[in-house]
C-alpha positions in Angstrom: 154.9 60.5 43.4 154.2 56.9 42.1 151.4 56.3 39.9 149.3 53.2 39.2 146.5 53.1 36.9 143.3 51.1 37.1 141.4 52.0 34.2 142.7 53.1 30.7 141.4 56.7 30.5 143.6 57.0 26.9 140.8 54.9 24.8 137.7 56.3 27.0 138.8 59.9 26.7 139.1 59.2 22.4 135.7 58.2 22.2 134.1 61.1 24.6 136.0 63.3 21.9 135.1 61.4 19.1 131.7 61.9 20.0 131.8 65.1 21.1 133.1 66.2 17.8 130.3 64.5 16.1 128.2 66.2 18.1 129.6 69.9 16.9 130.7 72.9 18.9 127.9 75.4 20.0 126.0 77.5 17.2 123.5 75.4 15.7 120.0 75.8 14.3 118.6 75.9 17.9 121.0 78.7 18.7 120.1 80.7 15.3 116.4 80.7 16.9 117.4 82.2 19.6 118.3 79.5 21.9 122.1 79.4 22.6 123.0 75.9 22.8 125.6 75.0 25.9 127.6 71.6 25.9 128.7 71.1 29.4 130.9 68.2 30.7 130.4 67.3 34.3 133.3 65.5 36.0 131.2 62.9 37.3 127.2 63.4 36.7 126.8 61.4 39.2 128.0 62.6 42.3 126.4 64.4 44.9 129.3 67.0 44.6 127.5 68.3 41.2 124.2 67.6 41.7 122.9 71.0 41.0 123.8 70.3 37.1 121.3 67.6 36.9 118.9 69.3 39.3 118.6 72.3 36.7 117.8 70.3 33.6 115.1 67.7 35.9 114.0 71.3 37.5 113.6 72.8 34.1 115.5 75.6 34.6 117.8 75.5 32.1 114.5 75.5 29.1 112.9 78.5 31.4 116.1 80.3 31.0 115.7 80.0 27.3 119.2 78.1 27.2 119.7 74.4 25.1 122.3 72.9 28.1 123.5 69.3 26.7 125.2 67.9 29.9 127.8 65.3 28.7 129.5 62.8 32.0 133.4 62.3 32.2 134.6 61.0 35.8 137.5 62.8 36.1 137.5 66.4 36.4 141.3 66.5 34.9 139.9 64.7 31.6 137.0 67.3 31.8 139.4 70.2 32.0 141.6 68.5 28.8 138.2 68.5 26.8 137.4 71.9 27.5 141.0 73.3 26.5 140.7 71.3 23.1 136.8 73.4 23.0 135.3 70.0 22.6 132.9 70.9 24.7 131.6 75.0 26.2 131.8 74.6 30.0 132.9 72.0 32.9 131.2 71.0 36.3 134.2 70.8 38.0 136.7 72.1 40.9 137.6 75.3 40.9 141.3 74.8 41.5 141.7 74.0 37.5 141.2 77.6 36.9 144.1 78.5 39.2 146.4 75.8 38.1 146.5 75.9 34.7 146.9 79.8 34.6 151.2 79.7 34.5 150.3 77.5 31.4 149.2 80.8 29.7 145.5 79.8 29.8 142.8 81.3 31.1 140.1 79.5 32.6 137.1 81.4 35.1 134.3 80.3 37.3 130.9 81.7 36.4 128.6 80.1 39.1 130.9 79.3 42.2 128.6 76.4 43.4 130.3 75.0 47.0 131.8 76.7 49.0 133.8 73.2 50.3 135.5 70.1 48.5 132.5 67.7 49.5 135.3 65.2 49.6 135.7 62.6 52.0 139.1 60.9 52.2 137.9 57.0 53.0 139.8 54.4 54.4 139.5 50.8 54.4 138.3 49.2 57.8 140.8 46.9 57.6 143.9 49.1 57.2 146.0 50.7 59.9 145.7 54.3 58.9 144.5 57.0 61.3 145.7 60.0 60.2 147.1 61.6 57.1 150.5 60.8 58.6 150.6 57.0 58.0 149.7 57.8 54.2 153.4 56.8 54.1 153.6 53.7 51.7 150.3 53.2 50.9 148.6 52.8 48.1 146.0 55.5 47.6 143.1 55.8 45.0 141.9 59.2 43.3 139.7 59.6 40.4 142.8 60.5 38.1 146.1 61.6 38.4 146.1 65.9 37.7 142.4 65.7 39.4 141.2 67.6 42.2 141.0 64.4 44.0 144.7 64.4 43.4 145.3 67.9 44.7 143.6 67.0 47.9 145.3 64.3 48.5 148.2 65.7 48.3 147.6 69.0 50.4 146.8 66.9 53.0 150.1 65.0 52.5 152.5 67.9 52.3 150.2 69.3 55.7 150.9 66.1 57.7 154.6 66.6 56.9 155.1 63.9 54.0 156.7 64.3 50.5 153.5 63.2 48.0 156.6 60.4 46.7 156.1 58.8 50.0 153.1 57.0 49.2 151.3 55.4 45.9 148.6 57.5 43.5 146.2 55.2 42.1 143.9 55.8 39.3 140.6 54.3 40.9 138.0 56.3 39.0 134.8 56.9 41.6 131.4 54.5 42.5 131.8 51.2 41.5 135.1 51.1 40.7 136.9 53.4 43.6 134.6 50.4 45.5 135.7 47.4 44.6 139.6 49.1 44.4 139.1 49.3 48.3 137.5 46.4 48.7 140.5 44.0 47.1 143.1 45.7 48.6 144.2 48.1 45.6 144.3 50.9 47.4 144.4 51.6 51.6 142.3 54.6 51.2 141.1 57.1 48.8 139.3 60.4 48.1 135.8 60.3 47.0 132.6 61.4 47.2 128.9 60.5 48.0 127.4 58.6 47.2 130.4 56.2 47.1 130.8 57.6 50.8 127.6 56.4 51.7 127.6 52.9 50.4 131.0 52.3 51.3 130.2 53.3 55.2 126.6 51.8 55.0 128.6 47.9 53.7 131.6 48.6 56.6 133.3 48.3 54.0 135.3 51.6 54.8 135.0 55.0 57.1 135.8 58.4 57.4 139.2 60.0 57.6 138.8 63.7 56.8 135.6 64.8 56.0 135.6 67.7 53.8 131.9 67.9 53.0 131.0 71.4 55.2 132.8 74.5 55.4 133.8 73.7 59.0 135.7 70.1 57.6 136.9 72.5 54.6 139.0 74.8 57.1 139.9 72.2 59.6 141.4 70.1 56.7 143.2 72.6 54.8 143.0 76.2 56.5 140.0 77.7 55.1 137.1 77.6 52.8 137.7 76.4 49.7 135.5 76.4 46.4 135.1 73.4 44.7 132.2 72.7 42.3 131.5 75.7 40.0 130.7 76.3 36.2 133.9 77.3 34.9 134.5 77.8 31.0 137.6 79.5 28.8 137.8 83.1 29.3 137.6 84.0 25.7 134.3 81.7 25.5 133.0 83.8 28.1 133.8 87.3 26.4 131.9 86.1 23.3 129.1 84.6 24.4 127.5 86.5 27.5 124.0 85.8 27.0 124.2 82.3 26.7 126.7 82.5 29.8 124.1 84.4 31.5 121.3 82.4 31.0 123.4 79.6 32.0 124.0 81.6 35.5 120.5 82.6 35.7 119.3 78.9 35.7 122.2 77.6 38.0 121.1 79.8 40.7 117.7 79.5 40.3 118.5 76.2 41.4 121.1 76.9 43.9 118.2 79.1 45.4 116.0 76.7 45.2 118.5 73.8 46.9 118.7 75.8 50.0 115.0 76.0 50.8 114.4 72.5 49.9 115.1 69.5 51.8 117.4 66.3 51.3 114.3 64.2 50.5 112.6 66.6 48.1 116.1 67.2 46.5 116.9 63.9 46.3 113.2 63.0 44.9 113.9 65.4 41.8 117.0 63.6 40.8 117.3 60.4 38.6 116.2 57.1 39.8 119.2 55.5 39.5 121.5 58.0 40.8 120.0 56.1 44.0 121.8 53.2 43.4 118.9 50.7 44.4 118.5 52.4 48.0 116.9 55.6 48.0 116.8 55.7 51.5 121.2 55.9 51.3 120.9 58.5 48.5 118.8 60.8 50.7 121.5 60.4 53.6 124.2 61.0 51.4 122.6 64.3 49.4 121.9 65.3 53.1 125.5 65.3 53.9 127.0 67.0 51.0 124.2 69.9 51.4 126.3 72.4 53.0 128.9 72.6 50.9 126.7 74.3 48.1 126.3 78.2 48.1 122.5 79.5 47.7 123.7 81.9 45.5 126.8 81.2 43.4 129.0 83.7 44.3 132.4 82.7 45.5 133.0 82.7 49.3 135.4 85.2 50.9 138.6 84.2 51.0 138.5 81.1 48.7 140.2 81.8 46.0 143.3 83.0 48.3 143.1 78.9 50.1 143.0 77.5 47.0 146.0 79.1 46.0 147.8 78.7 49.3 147.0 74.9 49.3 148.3 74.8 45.3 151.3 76.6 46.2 151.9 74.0 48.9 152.7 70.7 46.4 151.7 71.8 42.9 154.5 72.5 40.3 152.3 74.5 38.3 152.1 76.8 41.3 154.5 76.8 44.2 157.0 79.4 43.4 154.9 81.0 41.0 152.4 82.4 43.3 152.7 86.1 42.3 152.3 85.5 38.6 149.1 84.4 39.2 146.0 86.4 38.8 143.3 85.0 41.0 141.0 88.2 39.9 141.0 86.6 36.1 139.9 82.7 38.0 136.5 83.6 38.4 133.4 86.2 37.9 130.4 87.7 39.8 129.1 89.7 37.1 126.4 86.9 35.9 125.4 85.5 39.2 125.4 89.1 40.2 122.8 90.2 37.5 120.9 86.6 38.1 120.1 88.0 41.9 
């Protein structure tokens, strides 16, 4: 697989960590009170995809919980996972599929709060290119967030199910918003996986439209053969051994929200959120929360099934997992016990 990169993640990713370091690691005065203190690093703050991390803190959720949650932004979900390994930070917004792909590394990664039950991706391609299928991938040029992202694993899953080799066509870095935008727009890449609201505004300008649309559960099994957990809470196993109460109030706020989400509508969602998350057009944003809603669970447990399509679509193109299937211990990816207990 070729890779071109649009932005220089290197330099970025040095100062997240420098700052994160100043910052400190979790036990400080707030948590000797009483209040655990939580730094978690969304892969995109953002996106409609992990909305329910900002919606807890504008909620106030996370303070009713009795929990200190700093929520720190890094667009790609690969750079989240890297920051998390190094314990620069306590917990990622992220895809689920990191916790499975990294375990033949000898780490141990685990969901907490299984928020979607679907990718909420949406593989967009330019109106002016040719492509109207997965199968005429072949030779172009297409854009993820990151190389090792989820973005990258769907791409390639649906690749490898349309019969192609993931060399046959080009991986480039195009980060997400403004920037996976104006990669489409000059011609940098043919198409590209992304999400709303980047969806949204590219549709709304004609800029680009919809290939595979992975935003429901329906899209989610059509696409790659079943449902398939995306966004959840995931954190190091050891992390979550030592610290269970602040897990747990974590878990209790997250689905307080989730809970919350599913009785809610799109406007009133959208309402809570920050004002720029809208982009200008508020109006857009409300479309594009609307069509990302039913990916999210209403309770955070994982869907049936999920973990066992996230490792069949891996095991299709990864080399972290196909062959290695059986050493693999989905039961050690993820946890029901504190979302359990939140019910």
């Amino acid at each position: 697989m070729k890779t071109l990169r649009l932005i220089a993640l290197p330099a970025a990713l040095l100062a997240a960590g420098t700052t994160l370091s100043a910052c400190g690691t979790s036990g400080n005065a707030a948590e000797k009170s009483g209040t655990p203190t939580v730094k978690i690093m969304v892969g995109g703050i953002d996106k409609v995809i992990y909305l329910p991390a900002k919606l807890t803190e504008q909620l106030g959720y996370f303070k009713d919980a009795g929990v200190n949650v700093q929520l720190l932004s890094e667009p790609s979900g690969a750079d989240a996972e890297t920051l998390l390994i190094a314990k620069q930070v306590d917990g990622v917004v992220g895809f689920y599929d990191h916790t499975v792909a990294i375990q033949t590394k000898g780490k141990c990664l685990e969901s907490v709060v299984q928020l979607s039950k679907a990718p909420g991706e949406v593989e967009v391609v330019s109106t002016k290119s040719s492509i109207t299928s997965p199968a005429d991938f072949k030779g172009k040029k297409l854009g993820v967030t990151s190389p090792g992202s989820s973005t990258d694993f769907l791409t390639q899953a649906l690749a490898v199910k349309a019969g192609l080799k993931t060399s046959d066509y080009t991986t480039v870095k195009a980060g997400a918003g403004d920037t996976f935008i104006a990669a489409l727009k000059q011609g940098a890449i043919q198409a590209g996986m992304t999400t709303d609201p980047t969806v949204a505004r590219l549709v709304d300008s004609g800029q680009g439209k919809v290939l595979v649309d992975m935003r429901t559960e329906e899209g989610s099994k059509a696409a790659l053969g079943g449902a398939y957990p995306s966004s959840s809470v995931y954190m190091q196993c050891d992390y979550v051994s030592s610290h269970k109460d602040a897990v747990q109030k974590v878990a209790n706020a997250m689905v307080k929200t989730l809970a919350w989400m599913s009785t809610h509508s799109a406007a009133e969602i959208a309402a809570k959120m920050p004002a720029d998350y809208a982009g200008g057009n508020a109006d857009l944003y409300v479309s594009a929360v609307k069509a990302t809603l039913p990916m999210f669970t209403d309770d955070g447990v994982m869907p049936d099934g999920g973990p066992e399509t996230v490792l069949e679509v891996l095991g299709s193109f990864n080399p972290n997992v196909k062959g290695k299937e059986d050493q693999i211990d989905l039961s050690k990816t993820y946890t029901t016990e504190f979302v359990e207990a939140a019910s």
